[in-house]
C-alpha positions in Angstrom: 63.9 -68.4 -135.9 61.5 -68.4 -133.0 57.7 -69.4 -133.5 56.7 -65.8 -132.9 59.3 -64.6 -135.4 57.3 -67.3 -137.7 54.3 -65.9 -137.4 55.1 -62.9 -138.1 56.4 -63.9 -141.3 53.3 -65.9 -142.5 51.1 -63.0 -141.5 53.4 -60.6 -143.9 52.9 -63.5 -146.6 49.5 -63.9 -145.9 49.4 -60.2 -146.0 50.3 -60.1 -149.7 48.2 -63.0 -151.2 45.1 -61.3 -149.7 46.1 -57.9 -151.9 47.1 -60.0 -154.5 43.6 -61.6 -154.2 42.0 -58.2 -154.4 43.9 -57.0 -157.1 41.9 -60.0 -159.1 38.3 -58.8 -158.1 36.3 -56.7 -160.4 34.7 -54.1 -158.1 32.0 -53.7 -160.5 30.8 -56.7 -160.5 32.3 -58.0 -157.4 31.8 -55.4 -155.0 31.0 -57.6 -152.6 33.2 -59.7 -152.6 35.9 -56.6 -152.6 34.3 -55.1 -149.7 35.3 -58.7 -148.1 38.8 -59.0 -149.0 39.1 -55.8 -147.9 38.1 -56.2 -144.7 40.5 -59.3 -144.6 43.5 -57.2 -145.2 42.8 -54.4 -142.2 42.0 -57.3 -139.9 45.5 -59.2 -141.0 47.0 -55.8 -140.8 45.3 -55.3 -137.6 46.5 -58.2 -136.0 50.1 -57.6 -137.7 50.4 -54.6 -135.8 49.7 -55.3 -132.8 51.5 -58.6 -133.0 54.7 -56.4 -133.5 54.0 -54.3 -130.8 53.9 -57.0 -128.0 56.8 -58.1 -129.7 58.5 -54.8 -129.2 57.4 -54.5 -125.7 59.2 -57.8 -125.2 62.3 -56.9 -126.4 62.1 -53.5 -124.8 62.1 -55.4 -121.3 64.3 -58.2 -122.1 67.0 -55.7 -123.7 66.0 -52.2 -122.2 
């Protein structure tokens, strides 16, 4: 597994503990706090995506 292939796999992990993590807060009374978590998972999401598109566009030159 390469080290880019690695992070790509923490991210996805990472990915779901932050929803987990969300799932826990009470937006009631945490609506802060959900507002943040949120705004953790686009970023992670964010950063997932476009992580998987340089990837892609490596790929595509190496095998295309």
């Amino acid at each position: 597994m390469t080290k880019s292939s690695r992070f790509m796999e923490y991210l996805k992990i990472h990915l779901i503990s932050l929803e987990q993590d969300l799932e826990q807060i009470d937006y009631v009374n945490g609506h802060h706090f959900y507002r943040v978590k949120q705004a953790e998972i686009e970023n992670t999401r964010h950063i997932l995506s476009v992580a998987t598109d340089i990837m892609n566009e490596s790929n595509e030159r190496v095998y295309g």
